[in-house]
MARDRENMAR-215590 format. One record per residue: x, y, z of N, C-alpha, C in turn; residue in one letter. Coordinates in steps of 0.02 Angstrom, whole numbers, padded with zeros to 5 digits, always signed. Last residue first. Layout:
N
XYZXYZXYZA...
This chain:
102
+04125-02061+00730+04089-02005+00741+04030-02002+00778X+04256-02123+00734+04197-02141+00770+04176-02083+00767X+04359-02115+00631+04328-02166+00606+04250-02178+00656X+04438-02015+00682+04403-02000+00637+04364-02048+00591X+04427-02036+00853+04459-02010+00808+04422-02004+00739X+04387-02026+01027+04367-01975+00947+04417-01980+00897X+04312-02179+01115+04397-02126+01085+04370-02102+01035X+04263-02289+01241+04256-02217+01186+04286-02185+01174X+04285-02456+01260+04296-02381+01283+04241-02347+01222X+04267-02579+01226+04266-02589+01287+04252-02510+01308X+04271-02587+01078+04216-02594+01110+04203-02595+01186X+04429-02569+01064+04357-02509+01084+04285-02520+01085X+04478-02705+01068+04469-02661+01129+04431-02590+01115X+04416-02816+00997+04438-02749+00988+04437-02727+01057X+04402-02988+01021+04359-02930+01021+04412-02874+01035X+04420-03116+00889+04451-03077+00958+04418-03018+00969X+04450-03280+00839+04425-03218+00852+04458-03199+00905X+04567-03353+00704+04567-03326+00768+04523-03265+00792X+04602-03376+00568+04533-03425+00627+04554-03401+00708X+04696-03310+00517+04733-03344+00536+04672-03379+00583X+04625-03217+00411+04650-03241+00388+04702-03316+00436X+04498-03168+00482+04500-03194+00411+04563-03255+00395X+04542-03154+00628+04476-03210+00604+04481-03238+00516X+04634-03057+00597+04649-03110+00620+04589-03185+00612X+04578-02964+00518+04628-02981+00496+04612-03065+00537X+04472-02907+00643+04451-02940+00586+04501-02971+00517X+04574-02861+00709+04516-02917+00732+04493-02957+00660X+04605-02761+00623+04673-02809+00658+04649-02879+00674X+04524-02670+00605+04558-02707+00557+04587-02766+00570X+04512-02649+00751+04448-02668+00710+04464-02719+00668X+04591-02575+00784+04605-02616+00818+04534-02683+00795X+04625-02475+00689+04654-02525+00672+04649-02602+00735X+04446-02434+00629+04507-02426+00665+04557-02476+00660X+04378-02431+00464+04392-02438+00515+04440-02432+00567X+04374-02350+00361+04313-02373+00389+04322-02390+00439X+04473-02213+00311+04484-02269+00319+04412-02289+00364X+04515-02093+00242+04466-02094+00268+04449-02163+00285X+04666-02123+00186+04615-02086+00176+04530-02112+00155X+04793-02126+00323+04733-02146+00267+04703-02139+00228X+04858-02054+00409+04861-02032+00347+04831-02049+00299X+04826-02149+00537+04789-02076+00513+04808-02035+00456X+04922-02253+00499+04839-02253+00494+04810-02184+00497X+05036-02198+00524+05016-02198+00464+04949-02205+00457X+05035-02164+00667+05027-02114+00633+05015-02133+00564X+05029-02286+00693+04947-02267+00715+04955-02192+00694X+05113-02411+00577+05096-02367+00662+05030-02340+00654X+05132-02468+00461+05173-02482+00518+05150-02468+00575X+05033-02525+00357+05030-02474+00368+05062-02503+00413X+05023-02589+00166+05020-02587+00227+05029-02531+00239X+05015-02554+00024+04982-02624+00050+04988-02625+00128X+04992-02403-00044+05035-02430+00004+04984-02502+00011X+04912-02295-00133+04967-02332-00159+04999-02380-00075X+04752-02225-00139+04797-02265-00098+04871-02311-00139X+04677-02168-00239+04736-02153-00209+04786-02164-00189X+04570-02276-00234+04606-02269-00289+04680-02242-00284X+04536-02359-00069+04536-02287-00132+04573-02281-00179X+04477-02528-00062+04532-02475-00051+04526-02409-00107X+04308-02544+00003+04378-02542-00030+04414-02482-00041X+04184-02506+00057+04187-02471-00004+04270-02470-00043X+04206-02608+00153+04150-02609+00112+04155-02556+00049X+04330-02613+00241+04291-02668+00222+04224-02680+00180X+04464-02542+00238+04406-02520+00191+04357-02583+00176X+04556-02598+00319+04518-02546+00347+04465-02499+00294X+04611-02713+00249+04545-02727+00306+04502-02637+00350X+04682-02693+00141+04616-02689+00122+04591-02700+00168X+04801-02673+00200+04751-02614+00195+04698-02622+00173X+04847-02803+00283+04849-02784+00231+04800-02719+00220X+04961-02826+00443+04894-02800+00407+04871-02789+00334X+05076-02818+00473+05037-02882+00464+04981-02892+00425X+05105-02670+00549+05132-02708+00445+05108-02761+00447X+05049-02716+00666+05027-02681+00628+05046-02687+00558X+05113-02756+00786+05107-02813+00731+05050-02754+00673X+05142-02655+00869+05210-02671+00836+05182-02732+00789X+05024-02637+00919+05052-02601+00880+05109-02599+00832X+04930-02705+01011+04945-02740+00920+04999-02706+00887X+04928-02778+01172+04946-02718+01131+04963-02753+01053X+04785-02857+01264+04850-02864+01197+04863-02801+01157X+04709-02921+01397+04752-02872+01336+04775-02874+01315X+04607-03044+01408+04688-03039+01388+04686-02972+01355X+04453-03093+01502+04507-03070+01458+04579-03051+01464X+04424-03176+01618+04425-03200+01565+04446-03167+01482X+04517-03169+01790+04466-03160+01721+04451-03190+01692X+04666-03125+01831+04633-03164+01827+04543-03153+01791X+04773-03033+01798+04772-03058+01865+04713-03118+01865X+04852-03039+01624+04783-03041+01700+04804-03079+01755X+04963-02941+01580+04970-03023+01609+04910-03011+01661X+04974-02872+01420+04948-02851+01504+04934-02932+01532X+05079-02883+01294+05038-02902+01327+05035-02885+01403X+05123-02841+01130+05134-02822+01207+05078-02846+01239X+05168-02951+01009+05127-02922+01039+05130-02889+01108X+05201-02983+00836+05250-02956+00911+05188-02908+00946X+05219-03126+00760+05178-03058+00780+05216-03055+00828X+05253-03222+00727+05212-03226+00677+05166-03163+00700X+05301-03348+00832+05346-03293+00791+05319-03258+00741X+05246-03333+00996+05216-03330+00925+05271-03289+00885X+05267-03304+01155+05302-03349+01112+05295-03361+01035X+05174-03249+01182+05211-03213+01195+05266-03252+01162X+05057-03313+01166+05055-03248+01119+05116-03237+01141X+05071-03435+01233+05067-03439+01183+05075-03385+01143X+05078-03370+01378+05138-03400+01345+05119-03408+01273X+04954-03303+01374+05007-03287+01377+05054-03310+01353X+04876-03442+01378+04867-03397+01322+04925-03346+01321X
């Protein structure tokens, strides 16, 4: 699986190489413009406001406005939609305050 994400021209991912397990970390940050903005408004869609189809970093995602989900959410759920790939978010693993977990 390593070699395969690390070799994919179709994303640029940082990856944590397990010592062994059954999960893979994967940093998304640099595949973030991949994203289309409609995945972080998965139910009340994109705001009228909004003029951009993407977002580059984790400072544009907090310029959002008021976005449903995180991007490590969006990203999961990008990837199942659009390329049949699941994957579980890494904040289901933690707890972080930003303004999508209240």
């Amino acid at each position: 699986m390593v070699s395969i994400l690390t070799n994919t021209k179709k994303f640029e991912f940082d990856i944590v190489k397990p010592m062994g397990g059954y999960f893979l970390a994967v940093g998304i940050l640099k595949s973030l413009h991949k994203v289309n903005i409609k995945y972080y408004y998965p139910t009340k869609g994109v705001p009228e406001n909004e003029k951009r189809e993407f977002i580059s970093s984790i400072e544009e995602w907090e310029t959002l406005d008021e976005p449903e989900l995180s991007t490590d959410v969006a990203f999961a759920n990008f990837l199942i939609d659009e390329h049949g790939l699941g994957t579980i978010p890494g904040s289901g693993f933690y707890s972080c305050h930003n303004k999508t977990l209240k």
